[in-house]
N, C-alpha and C positions, 0 to 999 in steps of 0.2 A: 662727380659733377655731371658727365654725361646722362647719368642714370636720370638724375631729379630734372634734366634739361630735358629730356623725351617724354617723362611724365609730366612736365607741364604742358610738354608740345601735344599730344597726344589729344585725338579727337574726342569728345568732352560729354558727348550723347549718349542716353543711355539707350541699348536694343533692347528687342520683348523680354528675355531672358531675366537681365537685370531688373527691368521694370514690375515684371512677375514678383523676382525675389525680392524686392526693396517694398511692393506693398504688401505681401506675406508679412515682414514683419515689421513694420506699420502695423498689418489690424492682428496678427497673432503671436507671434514669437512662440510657436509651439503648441502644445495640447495645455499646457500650463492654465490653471482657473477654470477649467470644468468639474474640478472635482465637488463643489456644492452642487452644483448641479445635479448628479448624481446621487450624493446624499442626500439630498433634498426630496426626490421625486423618485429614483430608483432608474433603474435600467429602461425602461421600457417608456419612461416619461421622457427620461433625458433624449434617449433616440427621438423621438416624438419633438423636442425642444429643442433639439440640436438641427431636426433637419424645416421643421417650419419656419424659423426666424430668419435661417438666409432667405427661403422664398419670399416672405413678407418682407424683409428689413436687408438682406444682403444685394440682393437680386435686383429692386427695383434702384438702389441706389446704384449701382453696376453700370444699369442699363439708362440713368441720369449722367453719368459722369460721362459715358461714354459719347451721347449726342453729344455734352454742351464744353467738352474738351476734343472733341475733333472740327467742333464749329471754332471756336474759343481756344489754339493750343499756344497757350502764353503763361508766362512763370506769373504765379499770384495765383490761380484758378479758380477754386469759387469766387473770391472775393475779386476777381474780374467781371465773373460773370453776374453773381448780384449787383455790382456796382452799375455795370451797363444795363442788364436790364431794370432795376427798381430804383439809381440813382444813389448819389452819394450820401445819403442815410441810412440807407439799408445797406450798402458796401461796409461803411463803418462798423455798424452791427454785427454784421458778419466774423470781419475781423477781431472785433473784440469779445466773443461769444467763443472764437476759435481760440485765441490768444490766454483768451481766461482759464479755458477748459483745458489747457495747455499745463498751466500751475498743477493741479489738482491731479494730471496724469502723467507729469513728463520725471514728477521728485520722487516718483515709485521707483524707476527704473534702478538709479544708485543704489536705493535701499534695498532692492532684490539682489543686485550685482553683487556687493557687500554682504550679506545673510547667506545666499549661497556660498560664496568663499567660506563664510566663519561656518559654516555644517561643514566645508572640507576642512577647515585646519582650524579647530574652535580658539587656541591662540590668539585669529583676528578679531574676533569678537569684541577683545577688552577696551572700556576706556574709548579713547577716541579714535581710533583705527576703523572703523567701519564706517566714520565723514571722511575721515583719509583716503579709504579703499573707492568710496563714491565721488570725489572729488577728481583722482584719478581716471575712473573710468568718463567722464566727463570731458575732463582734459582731453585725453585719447580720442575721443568722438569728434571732439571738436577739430582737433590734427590731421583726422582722415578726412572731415570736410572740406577743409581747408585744401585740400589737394584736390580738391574738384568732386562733380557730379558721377564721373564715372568710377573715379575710386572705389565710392561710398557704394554705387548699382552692384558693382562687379563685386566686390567683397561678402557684397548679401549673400549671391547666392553660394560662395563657399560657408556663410554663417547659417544659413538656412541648411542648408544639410546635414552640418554639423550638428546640429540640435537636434535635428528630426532622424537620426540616426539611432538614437538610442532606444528610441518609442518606435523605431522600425524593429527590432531587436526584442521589445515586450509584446509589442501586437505578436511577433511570429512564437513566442511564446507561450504567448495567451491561447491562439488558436490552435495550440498542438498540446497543452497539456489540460484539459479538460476538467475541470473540476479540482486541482492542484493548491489554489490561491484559497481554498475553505478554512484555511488556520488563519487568518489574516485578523487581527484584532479587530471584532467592532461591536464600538458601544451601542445603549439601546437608540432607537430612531426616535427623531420625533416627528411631528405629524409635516406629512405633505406640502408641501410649497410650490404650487406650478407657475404663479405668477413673478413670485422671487427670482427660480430657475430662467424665465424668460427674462427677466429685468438681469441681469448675471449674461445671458446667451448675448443680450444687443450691444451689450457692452465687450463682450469676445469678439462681435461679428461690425465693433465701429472701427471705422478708422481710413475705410475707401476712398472719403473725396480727400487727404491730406495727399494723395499720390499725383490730383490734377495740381499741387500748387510747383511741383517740376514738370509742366508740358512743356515750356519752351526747351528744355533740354531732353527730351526724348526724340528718339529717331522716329518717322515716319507717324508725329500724334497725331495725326487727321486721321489717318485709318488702322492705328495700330492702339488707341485703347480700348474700344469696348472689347477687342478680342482680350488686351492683356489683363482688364478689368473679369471677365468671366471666367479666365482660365484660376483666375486667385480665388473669385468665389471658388471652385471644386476645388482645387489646391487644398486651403481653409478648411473647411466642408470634410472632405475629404480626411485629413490629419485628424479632424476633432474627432469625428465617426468612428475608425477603425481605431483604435485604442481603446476607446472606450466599449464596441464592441468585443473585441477580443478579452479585454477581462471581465464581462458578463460569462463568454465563452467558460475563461479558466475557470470560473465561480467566486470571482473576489465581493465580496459579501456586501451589500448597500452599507452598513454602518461603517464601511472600513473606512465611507470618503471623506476626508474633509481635508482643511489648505494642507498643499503640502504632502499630500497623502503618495503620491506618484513613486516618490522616493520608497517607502515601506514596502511598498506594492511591487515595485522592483527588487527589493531584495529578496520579498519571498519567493518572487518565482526565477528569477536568476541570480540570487547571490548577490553579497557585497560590493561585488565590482560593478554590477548592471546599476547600483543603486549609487554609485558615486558618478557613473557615468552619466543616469540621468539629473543629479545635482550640478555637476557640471555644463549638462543640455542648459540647465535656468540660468549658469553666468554667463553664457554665451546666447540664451533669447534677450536677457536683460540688454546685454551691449547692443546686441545687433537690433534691438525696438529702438533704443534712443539714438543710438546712429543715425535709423534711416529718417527718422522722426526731425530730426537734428537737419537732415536736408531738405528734407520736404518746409518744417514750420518756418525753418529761417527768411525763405523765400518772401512769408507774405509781409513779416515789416520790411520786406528790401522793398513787395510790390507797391506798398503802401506810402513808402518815402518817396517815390518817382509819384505819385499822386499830390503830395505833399502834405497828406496828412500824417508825417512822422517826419524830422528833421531829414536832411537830403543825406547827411552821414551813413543813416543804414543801405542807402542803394550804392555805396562805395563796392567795388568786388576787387580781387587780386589776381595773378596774371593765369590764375588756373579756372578762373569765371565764379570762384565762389563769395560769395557777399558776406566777407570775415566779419566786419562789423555786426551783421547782424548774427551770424553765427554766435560770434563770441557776446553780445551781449545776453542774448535768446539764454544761453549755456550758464552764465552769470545768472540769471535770475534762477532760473531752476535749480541751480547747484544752492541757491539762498534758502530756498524750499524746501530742501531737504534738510540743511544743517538746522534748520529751524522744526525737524523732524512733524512735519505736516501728514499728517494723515487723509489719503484722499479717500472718498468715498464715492460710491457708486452712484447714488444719488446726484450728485451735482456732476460728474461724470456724464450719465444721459442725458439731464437733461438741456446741459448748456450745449454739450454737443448735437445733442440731437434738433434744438433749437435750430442751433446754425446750418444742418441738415434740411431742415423745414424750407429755410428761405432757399436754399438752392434747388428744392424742388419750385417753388416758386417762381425763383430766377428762369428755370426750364418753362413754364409757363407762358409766364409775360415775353418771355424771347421769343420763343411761338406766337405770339399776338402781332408782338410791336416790330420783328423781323421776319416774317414768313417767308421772305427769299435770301436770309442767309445761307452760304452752305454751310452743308449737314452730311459730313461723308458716310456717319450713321446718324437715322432718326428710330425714336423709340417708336412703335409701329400702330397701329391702329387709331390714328387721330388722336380725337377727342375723350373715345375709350376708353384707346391704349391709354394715355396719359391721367387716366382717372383710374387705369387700374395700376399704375405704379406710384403714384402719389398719394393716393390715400391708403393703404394698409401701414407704411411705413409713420404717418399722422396716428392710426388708430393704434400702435405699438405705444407710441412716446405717450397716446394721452390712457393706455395702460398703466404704463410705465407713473407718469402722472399719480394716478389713482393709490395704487399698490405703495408708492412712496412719501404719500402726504403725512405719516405719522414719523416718518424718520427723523429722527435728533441729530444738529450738530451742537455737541457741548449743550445748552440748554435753550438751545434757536432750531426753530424748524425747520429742514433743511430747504423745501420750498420755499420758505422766506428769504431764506440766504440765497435762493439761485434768484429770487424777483429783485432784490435788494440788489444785485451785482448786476442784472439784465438793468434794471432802471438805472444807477454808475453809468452805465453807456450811452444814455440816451442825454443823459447829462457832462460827459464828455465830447459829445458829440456837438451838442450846442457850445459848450467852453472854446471849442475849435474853430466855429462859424462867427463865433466873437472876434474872436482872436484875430480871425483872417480879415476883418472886416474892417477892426479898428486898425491896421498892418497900410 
């Protein structure tokens, strides 16, 4: 009893440390999903794609989170910050752009958790045990939020090492045995994909502003995230890079890449056990992304019920400060997603995200207009410039992004249409609500 009484007592903030590891995996849980990349465009593109997208797309949102979460450090975070500066229609927006895009990426995480178990003990695989295996890990995530904000900081980064341990173990393999990995199967190629490869990269390198939606519970966020924001870009950055270098090194062959290919690639050049270890790394990126994901998203309908735009129930918290309510509803839907084996795609992935990405640079904008004497413990630097040169490359990616994915299928609806179809839902939600409150 002592035990669980000091772990509630216990101060509830997270340090840089934690805050590092907890959006690590937020936007990566490892080198996992570069390997189209790779196949796609080859060694020398991928480098090339792997290091331009954080400058255009990781970097300038870095360097947005950082002003408008050390002016701005309150739980809800964008969707504080568009709220106040564009108003309560574009707050809405915001949040439901996030909330949405949430569905589509949060019912991966189970089904990767689950797929890697059943490659270690194929056993699990059968029947219905792999919604079992996903429902559990669920559960779990949801138990460690429940115990507070620093549980879930401080655990990351024992889960972030654990993962990235094994890919420390092939990188140092890769760069020492030189041409080794040439037997590796791979089939013929087909042509070139660079823009595929970057729509695939922005999707590796999103997930930054989900870390401002816990400022109020980080230590010193006035002046401690744009450093903790940039150290995660190189972190990131960093991980993707050298592994993938290293097995151009060995000589693992462009056709060898494709999902899933890490594991093969491990056993040729270290053996069976290197190759379970890293299937092992993917059940523990899988846990530790929905975990941290699980602290971060829960925040914004708690932010949003103190608004009252969601009943006042989700801003309920327990005595360890975490908003169970919304926790455990958040976890309910998504675990609905999955048993309903939802297949996300990339597509609606960017663009809903990236959408909601948009307005926060915005937000960064009009708060510069409409507050020019808020403090700003960092401002992003050169005026007018600076601010047009971090907000518009990260615009010219999505409306890449855009372009490259106007022919994409869902089921027999294009996928564009389905992301307008759901963007406009909100706009119509949004009115349903201004009714609501009015006839109230």
């Amino acid at each position: 009893m002592d035990f669980f009484r000091n772990l509630v007592s216990r101060p509830r903030k997270l340090g840089l440390l934690a805050l590092v590891a907890s959006t690590y995996a937020m936007v990566a849980g490892g080198p996992f999903g570069l390997e189209e990349i790779v196949g796609g465009n080859g060694y020398a593109r991928a480098v090339l794609i792997l290091c331009l997208t954080p400058l255009l797309w990781a970097v300038p949102t870095a360097m947005m989170i950082g002003e408008m979460a050390g002016a701005l450090p309150e739980n809800g975070g964008f969707y504080i910050w568009v709220r106040r500066a564009m108003g309560g229609f574009w707050g809405f927006q915001e949040a439901w752009l996030t909330l949405l895009g949430s569905i589509f990426d949060m019912a991966v995480y189970p089904i990767l958790f689950a797929a890697c178990l059943g490659h270690l003990w194929p056993s699990l695989t059968h029947g219905k045990v792999p919604l079992v295996l996903g429902a559990a890990m669920i559960a779990a995530c949801v138990g460690m939020n429940l115990l507070g904000t620093r549980t879930v900081g401080e655990s990351s980064i024992g889960f972030v090492l654990l993962l990235l341990a094994p890919f420390a173990v092939l990188a140092w393999l890769g760069f020492h045995t030189a041409g080794s990995a040439a037997q590796v199967a791979a089939p013929t190629l087909g042509k070139s994909d660079m823009f595929g490869g970057i729509l695939i990269a922005m999707w590796n390198y999103m997930g930054w502003d989900n870390a401002s939606l816990i400022a109020g519970e980080v230590e010193n966020a006035r002046q401690g995230y744009q450093r903790a924001m940039l150290v995660s870009v190189a972190v990131v950055t960093a991980t993707y890079l050298i592994p993938v270098a290293a097995m151009a090194h060995a000589g693992v062959p462009q056709g060898a890449w494709e999902t899933g290919s890490w594991v093969n690639i491990a056993e040729t050049l270290g053996g069976r056990a290197l190759g379970v270890a890293i299937t092992a790394a993917g059940v523990v990126a899988a846990f530790s992304t929905f975990n941290a994901l699980v602290l971060s998203l829960s925040r914004l309908p708690w932010a949003m019920a103190r608004d009252g735009l969601l009943p006042r129930m989700f801003a309920r918290e327990n005595r360890c400060g975490a908003p169970w309510v919304a926790i455990v509803a958040c976890s309910i839907l998504w675990g609905c997603a999955m048993s309903l084996g939802f297949d996300r795609t990339v597509t609606l992935d960017v663009v809903l995200t990236g959408l909601s990405i948009l307005l926060e640079f915005a937000a960064l904008v009009a708060l510069r207009l409409r507050e020019p004497e808020l403090e700003r413990p960092y401002r992003v630097p050169g005026g007018a410039a600076g601010l047009a040169l971090v907000c518009v490359p990260p615009a010219l990616l999505l409306g890449v992004s855009a372009v490259r994915s106007r022919h994409e299928q869902i089921g027999p609806v294009n996928a564009l249409a389905v992301a307008a179809g759901l963007i406009a839902l909100g706009w119509v939600l949004y009115a349903v609500d201004v009714r609501r409150k009015r006839a109230a």
